[in-house]
FIVOTOR-487469 format. One line per field, with one value per residue (C-alpha): residue in one letter; x, y negated, z. Coordinates in Angstrom, 2 decimals. Layout:
type	a  ...
X	X  ...
Y	Y  ...
Z	Z  ...
This chain:
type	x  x  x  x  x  x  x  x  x  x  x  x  x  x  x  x  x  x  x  x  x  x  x  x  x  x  x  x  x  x  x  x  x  x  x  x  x  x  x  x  x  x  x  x  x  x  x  x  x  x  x  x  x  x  x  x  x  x  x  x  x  x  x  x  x  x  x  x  x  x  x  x  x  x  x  x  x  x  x  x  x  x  x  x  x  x  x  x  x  x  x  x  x  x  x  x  x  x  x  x  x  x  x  x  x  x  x  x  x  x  x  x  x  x  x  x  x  x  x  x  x  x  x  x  x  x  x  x  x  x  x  x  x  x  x  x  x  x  x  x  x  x  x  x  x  x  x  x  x  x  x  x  x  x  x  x  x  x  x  x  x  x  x  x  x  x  x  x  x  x  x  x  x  x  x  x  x  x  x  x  x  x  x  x  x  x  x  x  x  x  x  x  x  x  x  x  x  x  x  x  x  x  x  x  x  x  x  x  x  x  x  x  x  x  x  x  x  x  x  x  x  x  x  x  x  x  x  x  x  x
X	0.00  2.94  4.47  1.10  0.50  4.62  4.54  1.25  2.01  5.50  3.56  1.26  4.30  5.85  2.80  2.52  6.42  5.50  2.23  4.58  7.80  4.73  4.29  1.01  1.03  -0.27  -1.59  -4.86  -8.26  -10.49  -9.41  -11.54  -12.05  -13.96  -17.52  -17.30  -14.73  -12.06  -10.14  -6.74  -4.46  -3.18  -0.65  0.47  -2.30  -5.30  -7.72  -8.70  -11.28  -10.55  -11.43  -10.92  -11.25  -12.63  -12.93  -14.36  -10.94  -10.04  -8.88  -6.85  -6.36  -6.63  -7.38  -6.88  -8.23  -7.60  -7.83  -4.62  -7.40  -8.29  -6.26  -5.44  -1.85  0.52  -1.37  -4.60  -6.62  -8.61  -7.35  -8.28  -5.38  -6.23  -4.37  -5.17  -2.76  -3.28  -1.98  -1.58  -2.58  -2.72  -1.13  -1.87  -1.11  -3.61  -4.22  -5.72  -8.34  -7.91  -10.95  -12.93  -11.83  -14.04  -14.57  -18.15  -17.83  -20.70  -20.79  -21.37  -25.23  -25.01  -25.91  -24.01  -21.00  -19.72  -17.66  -13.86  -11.13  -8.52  -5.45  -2.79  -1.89  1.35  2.95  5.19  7.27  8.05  6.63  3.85  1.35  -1.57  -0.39  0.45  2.53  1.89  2.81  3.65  2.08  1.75  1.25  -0.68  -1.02  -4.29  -4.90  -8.25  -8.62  -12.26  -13.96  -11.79  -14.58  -14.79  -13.76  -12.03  -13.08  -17.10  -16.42  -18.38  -18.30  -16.59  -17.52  -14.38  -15.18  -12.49  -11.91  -9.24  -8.80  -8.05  -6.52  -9.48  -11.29  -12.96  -13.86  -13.64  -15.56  -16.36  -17.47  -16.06  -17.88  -15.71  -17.03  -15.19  -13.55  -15.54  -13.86  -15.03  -18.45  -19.08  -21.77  -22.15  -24.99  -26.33  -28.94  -29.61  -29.21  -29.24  -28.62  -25.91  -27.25  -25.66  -24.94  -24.00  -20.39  -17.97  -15.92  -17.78  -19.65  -22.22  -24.24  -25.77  -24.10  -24.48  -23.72  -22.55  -22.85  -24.20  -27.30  -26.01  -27.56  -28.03  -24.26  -23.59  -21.57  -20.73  -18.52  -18.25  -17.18  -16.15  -15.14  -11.25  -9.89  -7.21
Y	0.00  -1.98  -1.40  -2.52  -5.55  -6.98  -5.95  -7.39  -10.33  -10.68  -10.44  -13.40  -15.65  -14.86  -15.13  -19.01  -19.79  -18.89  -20.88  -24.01  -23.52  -24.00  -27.35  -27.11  -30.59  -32.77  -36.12  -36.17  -36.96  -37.29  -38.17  -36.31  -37.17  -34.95  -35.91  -35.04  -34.95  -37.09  -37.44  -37.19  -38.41  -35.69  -35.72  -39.45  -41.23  -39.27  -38.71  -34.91  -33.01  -32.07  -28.83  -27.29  -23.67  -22.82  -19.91  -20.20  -20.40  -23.47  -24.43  -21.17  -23.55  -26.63  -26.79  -29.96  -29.75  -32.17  -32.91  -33.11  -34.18  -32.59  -32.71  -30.54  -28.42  -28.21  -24.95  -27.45  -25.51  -27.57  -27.41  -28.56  -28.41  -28.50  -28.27  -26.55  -27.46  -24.48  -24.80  -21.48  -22.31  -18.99  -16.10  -13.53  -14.24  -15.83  -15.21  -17.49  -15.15  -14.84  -13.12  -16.11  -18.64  -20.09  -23.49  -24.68  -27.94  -30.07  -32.63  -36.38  -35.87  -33.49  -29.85  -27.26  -25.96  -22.69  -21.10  -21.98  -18.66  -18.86  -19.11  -19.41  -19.31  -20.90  -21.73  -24.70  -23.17  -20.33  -17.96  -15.45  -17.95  -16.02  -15.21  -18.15  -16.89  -17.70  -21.23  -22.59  -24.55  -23.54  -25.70  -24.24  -25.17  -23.58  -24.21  -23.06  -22.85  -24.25  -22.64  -24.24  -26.18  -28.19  -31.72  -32.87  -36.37  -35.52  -33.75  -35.46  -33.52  -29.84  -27.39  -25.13  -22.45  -21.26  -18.85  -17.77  -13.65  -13.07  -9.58  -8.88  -8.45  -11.70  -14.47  -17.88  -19.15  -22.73  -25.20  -28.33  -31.01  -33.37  -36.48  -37.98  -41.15  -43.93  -46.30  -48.76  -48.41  -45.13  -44.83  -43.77  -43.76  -41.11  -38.26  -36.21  -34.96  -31.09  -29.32  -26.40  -23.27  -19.70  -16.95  -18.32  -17.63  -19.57  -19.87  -22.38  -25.40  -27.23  -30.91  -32.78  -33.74  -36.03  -35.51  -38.30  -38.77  -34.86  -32.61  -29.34  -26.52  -26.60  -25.72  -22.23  -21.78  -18.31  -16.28  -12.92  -9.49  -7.23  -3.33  -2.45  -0.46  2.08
Z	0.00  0.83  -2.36  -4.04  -2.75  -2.82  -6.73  -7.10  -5.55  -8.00  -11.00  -9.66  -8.56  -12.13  -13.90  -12.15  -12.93  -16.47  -16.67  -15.20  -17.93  -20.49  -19.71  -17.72  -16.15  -19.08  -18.15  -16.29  -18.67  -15.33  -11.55  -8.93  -5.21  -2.54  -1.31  2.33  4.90  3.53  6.51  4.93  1.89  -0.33  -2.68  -3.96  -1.44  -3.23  -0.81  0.31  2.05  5.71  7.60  10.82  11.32  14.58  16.89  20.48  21.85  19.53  15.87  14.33  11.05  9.07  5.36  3.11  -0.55  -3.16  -7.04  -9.41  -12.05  -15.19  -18.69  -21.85  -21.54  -24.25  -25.58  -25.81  -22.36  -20.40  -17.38  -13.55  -11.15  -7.38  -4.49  -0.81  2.16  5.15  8.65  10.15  13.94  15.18  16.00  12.67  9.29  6.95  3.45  0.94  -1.04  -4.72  -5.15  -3.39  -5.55  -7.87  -9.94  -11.02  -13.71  -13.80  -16.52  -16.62  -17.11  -14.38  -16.17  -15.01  -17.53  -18.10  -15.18  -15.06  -14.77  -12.87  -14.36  -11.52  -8.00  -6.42  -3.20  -3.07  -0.73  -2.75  -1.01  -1.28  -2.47  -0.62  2.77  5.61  8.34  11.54  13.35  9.89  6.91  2.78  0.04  -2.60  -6.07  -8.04  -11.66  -13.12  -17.14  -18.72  -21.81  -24.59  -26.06  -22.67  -22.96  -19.55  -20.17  -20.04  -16.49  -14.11  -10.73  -9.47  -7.09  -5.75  -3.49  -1.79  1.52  4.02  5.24  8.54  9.91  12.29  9.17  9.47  5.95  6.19  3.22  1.98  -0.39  -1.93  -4.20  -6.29  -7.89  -10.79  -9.94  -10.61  -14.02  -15.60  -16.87  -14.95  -12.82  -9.48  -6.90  -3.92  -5.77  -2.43  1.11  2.02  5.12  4.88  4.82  5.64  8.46  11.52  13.28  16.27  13.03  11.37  12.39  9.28  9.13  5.87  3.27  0.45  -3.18  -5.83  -9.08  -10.32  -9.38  -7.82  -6.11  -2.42  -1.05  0.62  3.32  4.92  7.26  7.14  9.01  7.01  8.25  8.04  5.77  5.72
């Protein structure tokens, strides 16, 4: 199982180095910025959402999310490159769940596009780019790829999903909204308020939100327990 997971997690760290050498950072079409708790400055100043994860003994970890924008690479993919700071807090190691990442585009009229893939996963610190060792903190670069008939410039919002694995078996699963940055002669203005919905846990604490600029569905939020394996 070892053996499994150490090659699979080669081919994923090569497979990223590749996608880089290609010349995936083109220069961003659309700028993005998180609709709820922006309570910290990513990369450059550009604001990002904020999360504590919680047990009832405390925090275990703190997640920042932000957008690198949207642009065309050198092979002409529309691409959206985000970024997900994690602060190990606790005592076990934390992984950052491939399988639980997902990108919903929205356009500027608000519809709902066709579902991003994602194309890479890497940790600045050049390490396993899923698993955060205790007492320490990962940088981790995510690039999704859009149906190549997407323009990046007629984005208007994103929803990532995105979740952290715990040893004990336990998900910690969540939901950001991006709105495009407002330009010149875009629009902006509040649509909505919804209440979180989702299966409660001491992981996880929910309020309202708002929504800018798109029409979404009502946001899920969940935790999970999931059997070991093995």
């Amino acid at each position: 199982m070892h053996r499994s997971l150490t090659s699979r997690t080669r081919i994923h760290s090569l497979f990223a180095l590749l996608f880089l050498a290609t010349g995936a950072c083109g220069a961003s079409e659309a700028s993005f910025e998180p609709t709820e708790n922006v309570a910290a400055s990513g990369h450059a100043g550009q604001p990002a959402a904020s999360y504590d994860v919680r047990t009832g003994a405390g925090p275990i970890a703190h997640v920042n999310v932000w957008s690198q924008g949207a642009y065309r690479d050198d092979r002409n993919r529309p691409i959206v490159h985000l970024t997900l700071e994690v602060r190990n807090l606790g005592h076990q190691p934390i992984r950052l769940g491939r399988d639980l990442l997902r990108l919903e585009p929205f356009a500027t009229s608000g519809a709902p596009l066709a579902a991003a893939r994602l194309l890479a996963v890497q940790s600045d610190e050049g390490r396993d780019a899923e698993t955060v060792p205790p007492a320490s903190a990962s940088t981790i670069q995510v690039w999704f790829a859009l149906p190549p008939a997407t323009r990046p410039s007629k984005l208007g919002g994103l929803r990532v999903r995105w979740g952290l694995a715990f040893e004990d078996g336990r998900h910690y699963v969540q939901f950001t909204d991006f709105q495009r940055t407002a330009e010149p002669g875009y629009g902006a203005g509040m649509v909505y308020y919804d209440p979180i919905f989702g299966f409660y846990d001491p992981f996880l604490y929910g309020r309202p939100y708002v929504v800018y600029h798109y029409h979404v569905p009502v946001r899920r939020v969940m935790v999970r327990r999931h059997g070991r394996h093995g």
